[in-house]
PyMOL Python script that loads the backbone (N, CA, C, O; Angstrom):
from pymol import cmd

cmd.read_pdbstr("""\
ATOM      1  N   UNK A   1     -24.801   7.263  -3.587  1.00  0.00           N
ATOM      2  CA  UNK A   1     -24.462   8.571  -3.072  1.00  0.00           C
ATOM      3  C   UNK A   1     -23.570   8.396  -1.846  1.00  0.00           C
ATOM      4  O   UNK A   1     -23.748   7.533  -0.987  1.00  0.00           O
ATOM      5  N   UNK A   2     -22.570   9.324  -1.851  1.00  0.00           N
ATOM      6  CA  UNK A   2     -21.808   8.844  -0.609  1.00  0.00           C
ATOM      7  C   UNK A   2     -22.288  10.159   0.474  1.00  0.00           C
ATOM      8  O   UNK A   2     -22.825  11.232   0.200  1.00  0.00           O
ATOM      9  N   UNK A   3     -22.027   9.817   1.267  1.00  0.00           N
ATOM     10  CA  UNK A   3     -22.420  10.736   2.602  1.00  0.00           C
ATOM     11  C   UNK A   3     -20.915  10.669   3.978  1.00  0.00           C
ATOM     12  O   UNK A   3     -20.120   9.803   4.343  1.00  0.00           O
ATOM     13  N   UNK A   4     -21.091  11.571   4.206  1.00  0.00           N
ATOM     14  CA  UNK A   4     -19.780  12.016   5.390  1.00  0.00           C
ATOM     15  C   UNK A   4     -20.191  11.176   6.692  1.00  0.00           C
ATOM     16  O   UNK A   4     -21.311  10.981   7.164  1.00  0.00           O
ATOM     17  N   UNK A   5     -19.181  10.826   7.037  1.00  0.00           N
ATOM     18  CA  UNK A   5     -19.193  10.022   8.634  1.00  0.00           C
ATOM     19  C   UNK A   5     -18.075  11.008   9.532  1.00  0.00           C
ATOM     20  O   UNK A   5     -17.278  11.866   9.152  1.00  0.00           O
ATOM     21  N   UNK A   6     -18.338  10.578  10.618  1.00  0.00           N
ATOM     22  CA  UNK A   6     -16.837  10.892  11.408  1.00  0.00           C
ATOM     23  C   UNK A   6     -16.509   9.535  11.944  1.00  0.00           C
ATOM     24  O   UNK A   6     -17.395   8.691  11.810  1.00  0.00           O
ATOM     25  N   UNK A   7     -15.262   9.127  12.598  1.00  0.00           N
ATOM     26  CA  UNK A   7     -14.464   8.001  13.162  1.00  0.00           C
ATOM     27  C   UNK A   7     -13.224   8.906  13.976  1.00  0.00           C
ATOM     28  O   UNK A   7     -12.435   9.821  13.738  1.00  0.00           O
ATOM     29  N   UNK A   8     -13.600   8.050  15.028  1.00  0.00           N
ATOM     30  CA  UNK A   8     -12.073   8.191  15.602  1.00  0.00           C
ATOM     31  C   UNK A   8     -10.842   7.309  15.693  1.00  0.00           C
ATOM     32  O   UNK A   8     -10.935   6.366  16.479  1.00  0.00           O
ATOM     33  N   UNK A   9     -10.014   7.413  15.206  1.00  0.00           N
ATOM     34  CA  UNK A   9      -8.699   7.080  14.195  1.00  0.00           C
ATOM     35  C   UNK A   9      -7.394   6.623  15.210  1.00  0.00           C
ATOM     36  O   UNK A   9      -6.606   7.549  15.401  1.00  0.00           O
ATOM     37  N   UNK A  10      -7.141   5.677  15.707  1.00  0.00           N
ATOM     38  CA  UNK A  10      -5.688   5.441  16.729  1.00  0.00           C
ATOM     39  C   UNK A  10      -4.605   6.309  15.971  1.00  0.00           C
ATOM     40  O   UNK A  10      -4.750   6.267  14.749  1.00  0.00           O
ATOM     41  N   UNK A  11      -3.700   6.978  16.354  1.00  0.00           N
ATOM     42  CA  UNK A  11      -2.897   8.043  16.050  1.00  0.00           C
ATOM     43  C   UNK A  11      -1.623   7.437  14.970  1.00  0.00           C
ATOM     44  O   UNK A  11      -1.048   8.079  14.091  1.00  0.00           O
ATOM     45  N   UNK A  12      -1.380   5.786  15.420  1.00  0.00           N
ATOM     46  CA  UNK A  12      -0.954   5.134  14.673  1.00  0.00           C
ATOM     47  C   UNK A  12      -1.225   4.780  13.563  1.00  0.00           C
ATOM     48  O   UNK A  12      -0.392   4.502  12.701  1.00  0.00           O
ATOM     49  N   UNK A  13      -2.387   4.743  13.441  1.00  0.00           N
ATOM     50  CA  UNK A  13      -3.346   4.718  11.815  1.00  0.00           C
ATOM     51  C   UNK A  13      -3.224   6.055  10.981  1.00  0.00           C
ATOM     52  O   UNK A  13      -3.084   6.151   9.762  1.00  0.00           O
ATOM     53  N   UNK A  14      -3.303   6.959  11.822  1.00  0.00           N
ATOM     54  CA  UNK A  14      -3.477   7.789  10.539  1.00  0.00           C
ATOM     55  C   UNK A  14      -2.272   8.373  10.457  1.00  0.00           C
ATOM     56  O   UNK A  14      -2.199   9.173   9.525  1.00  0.00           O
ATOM     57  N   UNK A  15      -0.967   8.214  11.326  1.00  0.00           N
ATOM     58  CA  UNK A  15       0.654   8.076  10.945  1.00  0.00           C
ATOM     59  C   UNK A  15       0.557   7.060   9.275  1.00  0.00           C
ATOM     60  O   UNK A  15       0.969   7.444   8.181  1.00  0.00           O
ATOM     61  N   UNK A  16      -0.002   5.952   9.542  1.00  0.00           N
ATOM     62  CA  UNK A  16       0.161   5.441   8.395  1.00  0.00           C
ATOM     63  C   UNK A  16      -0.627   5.320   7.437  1.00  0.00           C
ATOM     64  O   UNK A  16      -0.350   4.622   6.461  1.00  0.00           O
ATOM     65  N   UNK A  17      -1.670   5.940   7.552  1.00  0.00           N
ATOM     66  CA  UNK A  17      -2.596   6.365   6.351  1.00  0.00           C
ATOM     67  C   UNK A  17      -2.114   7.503   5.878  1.00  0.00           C
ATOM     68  O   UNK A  17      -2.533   7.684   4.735  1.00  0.00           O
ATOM     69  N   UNK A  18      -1.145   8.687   6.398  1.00  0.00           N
ATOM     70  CA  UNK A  18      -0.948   9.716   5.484  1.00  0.00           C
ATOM     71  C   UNK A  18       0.557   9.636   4.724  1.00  0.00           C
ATOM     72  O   UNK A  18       1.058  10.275   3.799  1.00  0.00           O
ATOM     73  N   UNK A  19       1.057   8.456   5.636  1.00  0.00           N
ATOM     74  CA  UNK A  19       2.674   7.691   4.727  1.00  0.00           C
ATOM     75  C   UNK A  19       1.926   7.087   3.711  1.00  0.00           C
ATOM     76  O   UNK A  19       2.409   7.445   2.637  1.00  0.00           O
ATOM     77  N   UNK A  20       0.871   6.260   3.528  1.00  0.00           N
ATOM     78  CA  UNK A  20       0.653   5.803   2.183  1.00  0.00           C
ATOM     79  C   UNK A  20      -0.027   6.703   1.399  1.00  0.00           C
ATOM     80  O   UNK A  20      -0.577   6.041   0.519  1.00  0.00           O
ATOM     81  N   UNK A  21      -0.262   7.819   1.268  1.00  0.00           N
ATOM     82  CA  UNK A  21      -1.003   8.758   0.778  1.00  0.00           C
ATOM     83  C   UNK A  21       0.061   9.317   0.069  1.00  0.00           C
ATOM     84  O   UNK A  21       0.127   9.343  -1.160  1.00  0.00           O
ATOM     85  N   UNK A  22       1.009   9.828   0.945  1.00  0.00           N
ATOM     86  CA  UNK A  22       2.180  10.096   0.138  1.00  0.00           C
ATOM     87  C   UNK A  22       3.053   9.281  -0.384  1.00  0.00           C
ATOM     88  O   UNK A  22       3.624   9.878  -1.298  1.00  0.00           O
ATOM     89  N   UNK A  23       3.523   8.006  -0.241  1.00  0.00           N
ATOM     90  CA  UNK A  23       3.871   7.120  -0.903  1.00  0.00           C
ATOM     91  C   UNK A  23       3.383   6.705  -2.156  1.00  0.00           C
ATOM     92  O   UNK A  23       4.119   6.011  -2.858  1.00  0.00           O
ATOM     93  N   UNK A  24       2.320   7.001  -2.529  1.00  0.00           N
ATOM     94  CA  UNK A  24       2.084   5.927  -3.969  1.00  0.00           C
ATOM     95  C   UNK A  24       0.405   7.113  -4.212  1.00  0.00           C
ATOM     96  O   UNK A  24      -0.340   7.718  -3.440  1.00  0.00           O
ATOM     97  N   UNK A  25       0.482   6.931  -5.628  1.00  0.00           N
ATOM     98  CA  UNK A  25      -0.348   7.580  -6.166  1.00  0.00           C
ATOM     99  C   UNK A  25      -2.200   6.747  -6.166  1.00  0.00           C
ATOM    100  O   UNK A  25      -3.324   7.033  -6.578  1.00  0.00           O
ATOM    101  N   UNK A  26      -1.861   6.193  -5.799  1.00  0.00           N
ATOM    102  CA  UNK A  26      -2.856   5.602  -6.145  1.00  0.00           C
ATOM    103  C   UNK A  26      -4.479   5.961  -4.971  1.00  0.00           C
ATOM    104  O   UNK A  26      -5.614   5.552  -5.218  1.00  0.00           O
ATOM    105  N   UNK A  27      -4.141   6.649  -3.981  1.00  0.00           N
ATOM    106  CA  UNK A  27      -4.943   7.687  -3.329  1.00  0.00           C
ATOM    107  C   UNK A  27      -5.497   9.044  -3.442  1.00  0.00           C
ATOM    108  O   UNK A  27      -4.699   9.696  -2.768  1.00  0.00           O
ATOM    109  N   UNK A  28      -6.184   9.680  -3.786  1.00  0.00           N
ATOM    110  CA  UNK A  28      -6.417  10.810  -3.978  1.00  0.00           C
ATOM    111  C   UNK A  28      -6.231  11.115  -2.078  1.00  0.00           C
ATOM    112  O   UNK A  28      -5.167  11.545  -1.631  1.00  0.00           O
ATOM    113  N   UNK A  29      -6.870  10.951  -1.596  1.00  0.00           N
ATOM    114  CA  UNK A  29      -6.511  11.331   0.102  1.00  0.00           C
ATOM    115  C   UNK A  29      -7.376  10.201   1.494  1.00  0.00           C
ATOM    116  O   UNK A  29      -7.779   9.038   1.479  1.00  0.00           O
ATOM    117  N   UNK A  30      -7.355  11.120   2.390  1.00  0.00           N
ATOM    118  CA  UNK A  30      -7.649  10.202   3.040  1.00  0.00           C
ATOM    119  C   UNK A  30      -8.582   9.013   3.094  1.00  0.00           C
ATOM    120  O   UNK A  30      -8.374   7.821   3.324  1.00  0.00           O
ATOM    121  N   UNK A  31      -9.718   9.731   2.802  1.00  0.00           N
ATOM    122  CA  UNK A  31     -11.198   9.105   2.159  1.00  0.00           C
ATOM    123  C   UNK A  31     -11.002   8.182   1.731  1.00  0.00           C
ATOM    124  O   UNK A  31     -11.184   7.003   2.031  1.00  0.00           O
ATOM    125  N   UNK A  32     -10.442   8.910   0.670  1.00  0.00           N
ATOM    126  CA  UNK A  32     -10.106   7.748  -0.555  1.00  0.00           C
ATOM    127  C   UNK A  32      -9.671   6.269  -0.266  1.00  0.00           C
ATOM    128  O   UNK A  32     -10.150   5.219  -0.694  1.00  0.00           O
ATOM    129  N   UNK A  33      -8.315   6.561   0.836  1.00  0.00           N
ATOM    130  CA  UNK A  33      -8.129   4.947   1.280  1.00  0.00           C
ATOM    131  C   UNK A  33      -8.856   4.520   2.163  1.00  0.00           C
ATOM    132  O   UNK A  33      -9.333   3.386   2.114  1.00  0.00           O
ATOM    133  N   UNK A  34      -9.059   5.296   3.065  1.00  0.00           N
ATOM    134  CA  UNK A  34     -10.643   4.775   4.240  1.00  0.00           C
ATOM    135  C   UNK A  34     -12.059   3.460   3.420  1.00  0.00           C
ATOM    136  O   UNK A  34     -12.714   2.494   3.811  1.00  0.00           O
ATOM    137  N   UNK A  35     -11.918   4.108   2.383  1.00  0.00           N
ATOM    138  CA  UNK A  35     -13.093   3.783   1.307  1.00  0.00           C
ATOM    139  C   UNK A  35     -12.683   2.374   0.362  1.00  0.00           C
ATOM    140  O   UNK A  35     -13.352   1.412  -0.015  1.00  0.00           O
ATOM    141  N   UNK A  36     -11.250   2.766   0.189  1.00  0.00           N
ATOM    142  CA  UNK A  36     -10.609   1.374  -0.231  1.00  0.00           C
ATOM    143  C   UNK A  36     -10.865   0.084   0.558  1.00  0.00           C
ATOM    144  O   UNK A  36     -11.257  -1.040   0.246  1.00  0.00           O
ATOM    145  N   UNK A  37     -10.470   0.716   1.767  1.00  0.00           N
ATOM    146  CA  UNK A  37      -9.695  -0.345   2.452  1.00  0.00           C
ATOM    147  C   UNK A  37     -11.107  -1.289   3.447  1.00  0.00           C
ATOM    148  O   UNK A  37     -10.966  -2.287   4.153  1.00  0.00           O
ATOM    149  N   UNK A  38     -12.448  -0.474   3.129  1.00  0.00           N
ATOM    150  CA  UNK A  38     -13.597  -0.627   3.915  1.00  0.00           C
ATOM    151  C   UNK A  38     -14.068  -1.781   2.595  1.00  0.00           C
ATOM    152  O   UNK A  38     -14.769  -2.783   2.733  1.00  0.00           O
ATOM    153  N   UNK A  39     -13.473  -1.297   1.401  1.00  0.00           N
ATOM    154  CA  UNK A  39     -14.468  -2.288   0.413  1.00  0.00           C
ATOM    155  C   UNK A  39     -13.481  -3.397   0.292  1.00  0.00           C
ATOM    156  O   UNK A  39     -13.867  -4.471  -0.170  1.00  0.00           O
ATOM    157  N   UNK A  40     -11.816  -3.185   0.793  1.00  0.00           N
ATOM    158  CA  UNK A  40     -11.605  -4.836   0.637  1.00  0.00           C
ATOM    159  C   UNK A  40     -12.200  -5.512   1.464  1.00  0.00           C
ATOM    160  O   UNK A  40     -12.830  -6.529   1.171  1.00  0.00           O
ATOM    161  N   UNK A  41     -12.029  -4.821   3.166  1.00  0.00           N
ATOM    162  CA  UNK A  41     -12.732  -5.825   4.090  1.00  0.00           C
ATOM    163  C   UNK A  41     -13.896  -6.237   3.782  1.00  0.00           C
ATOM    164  O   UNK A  41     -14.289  -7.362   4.089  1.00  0.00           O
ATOM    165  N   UNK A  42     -14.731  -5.221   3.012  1.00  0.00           N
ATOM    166  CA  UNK A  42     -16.292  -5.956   3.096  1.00  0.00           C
ATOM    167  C   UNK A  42     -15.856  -7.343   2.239  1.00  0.00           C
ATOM    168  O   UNK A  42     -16.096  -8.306   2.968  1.00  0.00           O
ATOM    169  N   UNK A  43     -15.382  -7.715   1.139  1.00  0.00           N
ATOM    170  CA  UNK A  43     -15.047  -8.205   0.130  1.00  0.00           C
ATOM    171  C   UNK A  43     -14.436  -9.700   0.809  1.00  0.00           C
ATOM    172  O   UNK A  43     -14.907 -10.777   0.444  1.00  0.00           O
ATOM    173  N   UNK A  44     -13.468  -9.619   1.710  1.00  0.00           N
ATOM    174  CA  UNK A  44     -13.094 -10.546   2.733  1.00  0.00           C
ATOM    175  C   UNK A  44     -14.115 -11.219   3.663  1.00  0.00           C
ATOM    176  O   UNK A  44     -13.969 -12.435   3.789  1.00  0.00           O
ATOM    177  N   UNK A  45     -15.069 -10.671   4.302  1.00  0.00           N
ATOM    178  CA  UNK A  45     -15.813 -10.991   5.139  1.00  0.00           C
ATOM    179  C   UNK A  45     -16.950 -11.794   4.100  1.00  0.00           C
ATOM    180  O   UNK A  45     -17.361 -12.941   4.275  1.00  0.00           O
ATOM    181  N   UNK A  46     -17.280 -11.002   3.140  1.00  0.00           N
ATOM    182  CA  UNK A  46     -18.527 -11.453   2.198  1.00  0.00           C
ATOM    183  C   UNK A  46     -18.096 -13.298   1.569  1.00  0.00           C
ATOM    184  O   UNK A  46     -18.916 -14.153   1.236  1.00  0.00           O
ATOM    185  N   UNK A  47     -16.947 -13.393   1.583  1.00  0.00           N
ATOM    186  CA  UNK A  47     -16.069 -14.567   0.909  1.00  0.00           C
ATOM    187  C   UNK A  47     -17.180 -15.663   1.434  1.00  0.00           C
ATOM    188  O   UNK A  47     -17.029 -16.861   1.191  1.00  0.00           O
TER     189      UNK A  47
END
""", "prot")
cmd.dss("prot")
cmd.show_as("cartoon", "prot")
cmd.util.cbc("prot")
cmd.orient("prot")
């Protein structure tokens, strides 16, 4: 089950979290890459 968080975001990040959002389909939105990008790191660290 997923559940809502809040974060606070450097202004530079989410400049470029909403360029790749619109760049390439492969995001439904923000979440979406937040959620990506949390399961590569876990995925990296777990190595």
């Amino acid at each position: 089950m997923k559940k809502p968080i809040s974060a606070t975001i450097d202004e530079e990040l989410i400049k470029w979290i909403e360029k790749e959002i619109k760049g390439k389909k492969s995001y439904r939105n923000k979440s979406h890459l937040i959620e990506i990008a949390l399961d590569n790191l876990k995925k990296e660290v777990d190595k």
